[in-house]
N, C-alpha and C positions, 0 to 999 in steps of 0.2 A: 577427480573423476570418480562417479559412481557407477559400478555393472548394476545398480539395481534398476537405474532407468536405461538402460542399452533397448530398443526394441519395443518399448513400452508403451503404449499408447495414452496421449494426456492431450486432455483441453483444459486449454487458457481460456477463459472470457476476459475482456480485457487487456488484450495481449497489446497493442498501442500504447497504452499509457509507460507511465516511467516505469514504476513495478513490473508490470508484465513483459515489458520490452528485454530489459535485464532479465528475468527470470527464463522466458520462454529462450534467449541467450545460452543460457546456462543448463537449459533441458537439452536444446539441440546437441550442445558438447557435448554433454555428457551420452548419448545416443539417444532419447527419447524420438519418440513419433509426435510431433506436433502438430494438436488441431485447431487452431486461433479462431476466435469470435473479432469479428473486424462490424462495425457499422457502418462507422462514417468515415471515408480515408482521411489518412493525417497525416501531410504530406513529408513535415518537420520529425515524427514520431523515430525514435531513435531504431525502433525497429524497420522501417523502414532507410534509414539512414546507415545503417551498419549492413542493408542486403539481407539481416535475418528473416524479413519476411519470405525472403525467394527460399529460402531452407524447412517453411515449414507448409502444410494443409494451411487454406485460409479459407473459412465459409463466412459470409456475408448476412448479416443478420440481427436482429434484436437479441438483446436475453428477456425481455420483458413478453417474447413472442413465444409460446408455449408450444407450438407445431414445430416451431424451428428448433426447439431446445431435447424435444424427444426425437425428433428426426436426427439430429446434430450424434446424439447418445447411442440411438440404437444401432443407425448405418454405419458408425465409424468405430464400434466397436469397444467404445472407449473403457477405460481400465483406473483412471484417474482425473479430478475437475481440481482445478486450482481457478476459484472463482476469483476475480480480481474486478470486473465489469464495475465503473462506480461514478458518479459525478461526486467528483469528491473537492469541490472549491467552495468555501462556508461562505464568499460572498454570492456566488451563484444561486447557492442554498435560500439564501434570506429573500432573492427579488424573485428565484423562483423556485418556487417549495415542489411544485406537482411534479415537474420534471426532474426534479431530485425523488422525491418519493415513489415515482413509477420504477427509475432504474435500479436505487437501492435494496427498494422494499420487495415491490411486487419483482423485478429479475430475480431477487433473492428466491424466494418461495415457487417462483415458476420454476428456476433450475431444480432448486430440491424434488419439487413433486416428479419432475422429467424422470430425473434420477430417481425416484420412489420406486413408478409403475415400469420403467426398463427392468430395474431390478437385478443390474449388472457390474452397476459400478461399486471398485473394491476401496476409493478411499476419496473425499471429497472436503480439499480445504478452503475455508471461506475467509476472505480479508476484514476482517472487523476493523476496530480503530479503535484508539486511546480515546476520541471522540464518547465514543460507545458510552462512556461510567459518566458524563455530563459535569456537574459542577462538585465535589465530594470536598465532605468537611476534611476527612484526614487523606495527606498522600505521605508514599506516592500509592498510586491504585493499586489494590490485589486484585487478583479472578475473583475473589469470593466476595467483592462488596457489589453493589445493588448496581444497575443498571439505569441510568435515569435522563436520561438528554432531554433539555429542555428548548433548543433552539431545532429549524429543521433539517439542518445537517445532521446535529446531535444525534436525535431522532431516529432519524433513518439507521445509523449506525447502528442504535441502542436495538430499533425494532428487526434488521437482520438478522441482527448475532441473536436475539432470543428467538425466534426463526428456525433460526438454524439448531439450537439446541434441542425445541420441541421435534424436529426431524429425527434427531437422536435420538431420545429418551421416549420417545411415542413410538417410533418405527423400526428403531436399530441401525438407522442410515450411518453409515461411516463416515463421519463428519467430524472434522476440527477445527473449531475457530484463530483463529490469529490476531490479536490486539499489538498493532507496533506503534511503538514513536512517529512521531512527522519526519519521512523519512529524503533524503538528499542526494545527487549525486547528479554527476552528467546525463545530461538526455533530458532534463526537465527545460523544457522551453515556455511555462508560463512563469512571465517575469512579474505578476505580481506575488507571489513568493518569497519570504525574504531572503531564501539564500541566492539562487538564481537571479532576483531581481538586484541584488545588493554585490554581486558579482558583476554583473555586465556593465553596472555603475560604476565602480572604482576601476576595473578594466580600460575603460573610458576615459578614468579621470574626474568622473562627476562625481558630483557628491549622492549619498544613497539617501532614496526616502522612506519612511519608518510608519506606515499607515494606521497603527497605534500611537498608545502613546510611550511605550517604549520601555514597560513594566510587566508584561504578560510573558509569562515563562514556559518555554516549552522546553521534550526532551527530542533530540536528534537522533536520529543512526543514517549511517552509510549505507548506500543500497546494496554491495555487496554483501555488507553483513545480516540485512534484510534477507537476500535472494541465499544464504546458508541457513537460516533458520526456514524460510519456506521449504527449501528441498529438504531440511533434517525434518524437518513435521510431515511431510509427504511420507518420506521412508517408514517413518514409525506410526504412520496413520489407524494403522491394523491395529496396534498393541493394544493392551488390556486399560493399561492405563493412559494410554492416548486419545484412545476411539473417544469420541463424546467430549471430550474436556476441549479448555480456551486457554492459550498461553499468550504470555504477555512478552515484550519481545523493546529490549529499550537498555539505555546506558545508564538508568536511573542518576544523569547528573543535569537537571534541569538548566537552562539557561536566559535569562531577557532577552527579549528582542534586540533592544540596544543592546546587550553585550555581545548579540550575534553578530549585528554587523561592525561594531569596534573590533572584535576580532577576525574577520573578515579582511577590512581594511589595513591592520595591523600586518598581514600576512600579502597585501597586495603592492603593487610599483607604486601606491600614491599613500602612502602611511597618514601621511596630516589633513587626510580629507576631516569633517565634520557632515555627520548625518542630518539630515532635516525629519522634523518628526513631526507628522500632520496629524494625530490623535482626533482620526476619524473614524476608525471601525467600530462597530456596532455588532452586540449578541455573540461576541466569544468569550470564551473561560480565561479567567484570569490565571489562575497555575493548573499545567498539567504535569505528571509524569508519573512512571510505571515500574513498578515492581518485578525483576525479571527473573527473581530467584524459581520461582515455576520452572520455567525453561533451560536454566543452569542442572538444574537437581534432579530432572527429568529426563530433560532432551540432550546434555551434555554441550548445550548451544553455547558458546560466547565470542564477542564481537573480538572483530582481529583489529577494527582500526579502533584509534582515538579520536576526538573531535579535532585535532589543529592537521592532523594525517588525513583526515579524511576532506576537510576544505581543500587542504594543499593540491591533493589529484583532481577533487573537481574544480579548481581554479584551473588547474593546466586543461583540463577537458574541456571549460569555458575559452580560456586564450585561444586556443585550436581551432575551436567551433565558429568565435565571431571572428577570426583572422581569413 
């Protein structure tokens, strides 16, 4: 528990998805005043499934809508944005770019300017993505290499987070970016995914399917240790050496797809299942991951679970949920 959000006024955009659900969670406990951006109800959204929607303000609204986004800032007073708002599914991205780029980009730069001409708000963090640095010769990624997404998810990422810095460094906006790992835990209910989808599989008894082909590495974190780094970046948002800067936020222990869900399976009631591997996707990065010494040596951040700890709770979160 933190006294520093007791009483404090924060908006979520975003506040439905997995990240926000968990966070805005963990603002409530802690005392915050929460003001959630909702568009479209979601009926399955762990926020709404846990009742934390009845504990916070809910306005109904675009972030892409610029009357709603300075209406939302001025009338509520608000003291903190914890942007989250994002279509964030790379095959969505590919069949449909415009509708990725409206909410990524443009909600991006609408909220900022909101926040520009209010001129109120004391600290404003924005969700980037490991996405953001696009395909890089050396990893894992530092903050300090180029910014380059080549795909339209990428993109979007890449074109936020720089966005969001020129808000910074042009205007003095209180802004900190966040770049985390692909991040896991209960409450995600799109089962193309691989952990979620590779979970309600072997749950099942069935075998899991691998929609690469089973060599594309990413890095993981647990969404609690997600939702501690977001609140420790909120607190220190104001600092000298926080304000403005992009911290990276990850286990730097990459892992395959296939080894995700071998260990997966290895950890579930059907051990000798075998994956099927359909090496069908198209336009993603072959190896990611991220360098999180920034936010050790900074922000004092480090993840409390492991990766076979952090499955384990969300397998019991999954058995519960489809039981």
């Amino acid at each position: 528990m933190s006294d520093f959000w007791r009483d404090r006024r924060v908006f979520v955009t975003g506040c439905t998805g997995l990240l926000g659900s968990w966070l805005t969670a963990a603002l409530v406990e802690n005392g915050a005043d929460v003001v959630g951006l909702v568009r479209d109800g979601v009926a399955n959204s762990l926020l709404v499934q846990s009742s934390t929607i009845n504990r916070i303000n809910v306005v109904h609204g675009d972030v892409a809508d610029y009357a709603t986004m300075e209406r939302v800032l001025a009338e509520w007073e608000v003291d903190t944005v914890f942007h989250l708002a994002a279509q964030t599914i790379v095959g969505i991205a590919n069949r449909a770019p415009m509708s990725t780029f409206e909410t990524n980009i443009k909600g991006t730069w609408v909220l900022l300017e909101a926040a520009r001409r209010v001129g109120t708000i004391k600290r404003i963090v924005v969700a980037s993505s490991d996405k953001a640095y696009g395909d890089q010769p050396v990893l894992p990624y530092r903050e300090d290499v180029p910014l380059q997404g080549k795909h339209p998810y990428d993109v979007s990422k890449s074109c936020a987070d720089l966005i969001t810095c020129s808000y910074a460094h042009t205007y003095g906006l209180p802004t900190v970016v966040t770049r985390f790992a692909n991040l896991y835990g209960g409450g995600d209910l799109n089962w193309n995914r691989i952990i979620p989808g590779t979970i309600r599989s072997v749950l099942r008894g069935e075998r899991p399917v691998i929609r690469t082909d089973g060599t594309l590495t990413r890095d993981y974190l647990f969404i609690p240790d997600a939702v501690d780094g977001y609140m420790l970046v909120g607190e220190r948002a104001g600092e000298a050496n926080v304000a403005g800067q992009a911290f990276n936020f990850g286990m730097n222990r990459p892992i395959s797809a296939l080894q995700m869900v071998k260990t997966i399976i290895a950890i579930s009631p059907y051990p000798d299942l075998e994956p099927i591997i359909l090496d069908q996707a198209h336009n993603e990065i072959q190896d990611q991951y991220l360098d999180a010494t920034k936010a050790h040596a900074v922000l004092g951040w480090e993840p409390a679970h492991d990766l076979e700890a952090g499955l384990r709770e969300t397998m019991a979160w999954y058995k519960a949920f489809l039981e």
